[in-house]
C-alpha positions in Angstrom: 95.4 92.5 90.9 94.4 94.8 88.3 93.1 98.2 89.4 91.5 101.0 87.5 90.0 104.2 88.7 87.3 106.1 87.3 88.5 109.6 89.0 90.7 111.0 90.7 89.4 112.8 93.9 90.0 112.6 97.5 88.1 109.4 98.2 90.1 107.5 94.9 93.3 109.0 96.7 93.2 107.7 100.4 91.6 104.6 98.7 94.8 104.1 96.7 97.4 105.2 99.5 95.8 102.6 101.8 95.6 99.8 99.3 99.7 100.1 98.2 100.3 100.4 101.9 99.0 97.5 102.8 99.7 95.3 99.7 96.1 95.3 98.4 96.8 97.6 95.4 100.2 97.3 93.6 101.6 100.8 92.2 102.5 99.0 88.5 98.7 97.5 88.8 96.9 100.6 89.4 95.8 103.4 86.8 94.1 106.4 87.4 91.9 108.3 84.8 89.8 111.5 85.2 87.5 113.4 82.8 90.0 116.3 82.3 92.2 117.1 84.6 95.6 116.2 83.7 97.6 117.9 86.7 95.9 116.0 89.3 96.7 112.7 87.6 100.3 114.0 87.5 99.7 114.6 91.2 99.4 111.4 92.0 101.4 109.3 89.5 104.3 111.3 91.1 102.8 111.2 94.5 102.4 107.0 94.4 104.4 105.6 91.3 101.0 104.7 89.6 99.8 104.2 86.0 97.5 107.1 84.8 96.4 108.8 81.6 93.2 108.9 79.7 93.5 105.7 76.9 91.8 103.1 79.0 89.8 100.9 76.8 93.1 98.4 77.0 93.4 98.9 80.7 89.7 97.9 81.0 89.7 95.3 79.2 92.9 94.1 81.4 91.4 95.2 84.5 90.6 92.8 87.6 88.5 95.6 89.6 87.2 98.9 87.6 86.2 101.1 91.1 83.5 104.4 90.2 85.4 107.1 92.1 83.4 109.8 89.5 80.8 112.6 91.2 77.2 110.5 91.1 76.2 113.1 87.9 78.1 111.6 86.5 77.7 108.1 86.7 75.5 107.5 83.3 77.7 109.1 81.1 80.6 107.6 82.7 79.6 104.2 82.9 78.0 104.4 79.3 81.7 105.3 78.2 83.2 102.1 79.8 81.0 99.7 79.1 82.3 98.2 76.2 85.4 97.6 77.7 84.4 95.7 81.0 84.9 92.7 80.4 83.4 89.5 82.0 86.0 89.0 84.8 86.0 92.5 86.4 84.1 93.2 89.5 82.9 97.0 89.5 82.8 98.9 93.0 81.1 101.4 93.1 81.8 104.7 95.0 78.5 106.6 93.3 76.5 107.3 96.7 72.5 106.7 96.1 73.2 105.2 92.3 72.0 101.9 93.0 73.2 98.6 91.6 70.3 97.9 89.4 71.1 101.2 87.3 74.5 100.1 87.3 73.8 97.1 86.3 70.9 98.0 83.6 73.9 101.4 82.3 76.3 98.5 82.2 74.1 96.3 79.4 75.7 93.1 80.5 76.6 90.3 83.0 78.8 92.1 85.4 80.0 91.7 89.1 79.0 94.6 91.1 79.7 95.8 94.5 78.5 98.7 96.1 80.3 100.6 98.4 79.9 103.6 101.1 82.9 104.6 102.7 83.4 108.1 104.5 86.2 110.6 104.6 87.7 109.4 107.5 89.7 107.0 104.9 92.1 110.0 104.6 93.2 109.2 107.8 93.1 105.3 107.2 90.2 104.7 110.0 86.9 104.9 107.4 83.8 102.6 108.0 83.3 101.1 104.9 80.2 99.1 103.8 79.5 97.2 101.0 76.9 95.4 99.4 77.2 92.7 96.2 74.8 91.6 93.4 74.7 87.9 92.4 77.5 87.7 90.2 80.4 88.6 92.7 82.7 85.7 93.6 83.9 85.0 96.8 87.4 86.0 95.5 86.2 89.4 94.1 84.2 89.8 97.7 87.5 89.7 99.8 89.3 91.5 97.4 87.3 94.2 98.4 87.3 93.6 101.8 91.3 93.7 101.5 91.1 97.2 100.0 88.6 98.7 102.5 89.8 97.6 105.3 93.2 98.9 104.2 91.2 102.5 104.9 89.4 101.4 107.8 86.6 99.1 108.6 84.6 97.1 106.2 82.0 94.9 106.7 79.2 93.4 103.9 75.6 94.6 104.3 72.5 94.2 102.0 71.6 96.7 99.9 68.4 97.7 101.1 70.6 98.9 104.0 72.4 101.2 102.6 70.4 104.5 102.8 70.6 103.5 106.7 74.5 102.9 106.2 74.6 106.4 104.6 73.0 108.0 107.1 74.7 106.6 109.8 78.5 106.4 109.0 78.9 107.8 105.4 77.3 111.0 107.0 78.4 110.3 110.6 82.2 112.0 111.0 80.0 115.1 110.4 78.0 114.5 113.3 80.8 114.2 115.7 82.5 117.3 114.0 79.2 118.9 114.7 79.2 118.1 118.9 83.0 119.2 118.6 82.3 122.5 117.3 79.4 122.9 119.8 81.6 122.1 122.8 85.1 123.9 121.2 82.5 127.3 121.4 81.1 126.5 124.9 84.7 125.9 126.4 86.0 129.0 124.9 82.9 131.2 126.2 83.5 129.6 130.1 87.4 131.0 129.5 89.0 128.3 127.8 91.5 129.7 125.0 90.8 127.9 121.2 93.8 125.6 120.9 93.5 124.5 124.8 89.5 123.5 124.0 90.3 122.3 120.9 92.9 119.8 122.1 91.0 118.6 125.1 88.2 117.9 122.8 90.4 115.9 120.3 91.7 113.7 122.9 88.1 113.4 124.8 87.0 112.1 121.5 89.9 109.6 121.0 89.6 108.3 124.4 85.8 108.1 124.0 85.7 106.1 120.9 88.5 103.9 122.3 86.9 102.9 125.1 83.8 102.3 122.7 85.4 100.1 120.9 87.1 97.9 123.6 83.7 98.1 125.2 81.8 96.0 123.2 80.0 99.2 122.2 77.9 100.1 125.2 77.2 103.5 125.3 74.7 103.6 127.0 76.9 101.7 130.1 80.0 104.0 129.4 77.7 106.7 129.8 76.3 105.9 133.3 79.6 104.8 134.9 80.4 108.6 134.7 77.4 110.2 135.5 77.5 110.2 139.4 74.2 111.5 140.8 74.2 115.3 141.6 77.4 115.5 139.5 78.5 117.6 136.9 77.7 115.0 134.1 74.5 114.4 135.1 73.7 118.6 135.4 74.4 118.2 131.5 73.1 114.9 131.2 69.7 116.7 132.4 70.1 119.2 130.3 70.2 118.0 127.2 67.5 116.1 127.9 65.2 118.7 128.7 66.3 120.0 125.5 65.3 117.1 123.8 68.9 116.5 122.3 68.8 113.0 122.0 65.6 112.7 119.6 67.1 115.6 117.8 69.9 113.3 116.7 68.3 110.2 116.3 65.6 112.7 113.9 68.2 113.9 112.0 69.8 110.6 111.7 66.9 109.0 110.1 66.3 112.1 108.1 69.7 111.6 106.7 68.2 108.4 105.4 65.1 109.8 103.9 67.3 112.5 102.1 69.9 109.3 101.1 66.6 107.4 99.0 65.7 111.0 97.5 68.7 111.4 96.0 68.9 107.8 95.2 65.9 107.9 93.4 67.0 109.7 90.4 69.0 106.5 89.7 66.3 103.8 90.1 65.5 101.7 87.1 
């Protein structure tokens, strides 16, 4: 398979370090271009063994899967400088978050295989939670192509598009959350007398072990949750707490506000 990148950034990176690693992406098969920065593509042609450079209307043209890795400002003007060399074979993912696949399609001027995708940083550590939506014209090959490469970073499952501003909100936007309750407790342990690197490590590992057990679990929360809150215990002191305080519609609030904000933005690319 034939890989091109559209940029060069973090995302394109642990994208391209999971695919070789797991077979998806060959190094002689991939190429790399950016608008202008030649020392990160020499940062990663010497980092992976990869193709990069800036002539690419051959490489398009040759190209099995063309994937957007640019900054969302810059999806018109990228995708307007492509599009004569995408050729009727390529499927396009799609990294631009809120740029829909209707102005991707409309930018694009043609018949064109389109998937839309909405990883999250957690792909630098190969355990992202990748979805992705398709228009009409994807094949069933191009469709687990790219569930090859995403799940080389991670989870990837296909949704519909109209669920995407919910996917955004929830798990493109979602390591931040969790980095969020981490920095809440990491303070609170330090201010009882915990010193920072002894909080901080008994927080990474409670998270580990939490999301573990989540996910042999069958993801009940809710029942995890319970089994440890013995009544009059300490759990449920700060169970009770935090519902007085009215944490748990503060998150699910700022959750579907995350949304809302993800169709703003996205609205700047509607056709």
């Amino acid at each position: 398979m034939k890989a091109v990148f559209i940029g060069a950034g973090s995302m394109a990176e642990a994208i391209i370090a999971g695919g070789l690693k797991s077979g998806a992406l060959q190094a002689e098969n991939t190429y790399v271009t950016n608008r202008s920065d030649a020392i990160r593509l020499n940062e990663l042609a010497n980092q992976f063994g990869i193709q990069t450079g800036y002539e690419v209307e051959s490489v398009l043209q040759e190209a099995d899967v063309i994937v957007l890795a640019m900054k969302p400002k810059d999806a018109a003007a990228g995708l307007e400088a492509i599009q004569s060399s995408i050729n009727e074979h390529s499927v396009v993912i799609s990294l631009l978050a809120g740029v829909g696949i209707d102005f991707i399609e409309k930018t694009i001027g043609k018949p064109c295989s389109i998937i839309r995708a909405m990883p999250n940083t957690s792909a630098a550590v190969g355990k992202s939670a990748t979805a992705i939506a398709l228009n009409e014209l994807v094949t069933a090959e191009q469709h687990q192509s790219a569930i090859d490469l995403f799940a080389a970073i991670g989870l990837a499952i296909t949704v519909d598009e109209s669920q995407m501003d919910a996917v955004t909100a929830v798990s493109g936007s979602g390591p931040a959350y969790i980095y969020y309750v981490a920095e809440v407790m990491q303070k609170a342990g330090e201010e009882l007398g915990l010193d920072h690197e002894t909080a901080k490590s008994l927080i990474i590992q409670t998270l580990l072990g939490a999301a573990d057990m989540l996910s042999v679990s069958d993801g009940q929360a809710a029942a995890l949750r319970k089994a440890i809150t013995s009544e009059g215990g300490t759990t449920e002191a700060a169970i009770r707490t935090f519902d007085e305080m009215n944490v748990k519609e503060a998150i699910s609030a700022g959750v579907k506000e995350a949304a809302v904000q993800s169709k703003r933005l996205g609205a700047a690319y509607q056709c």
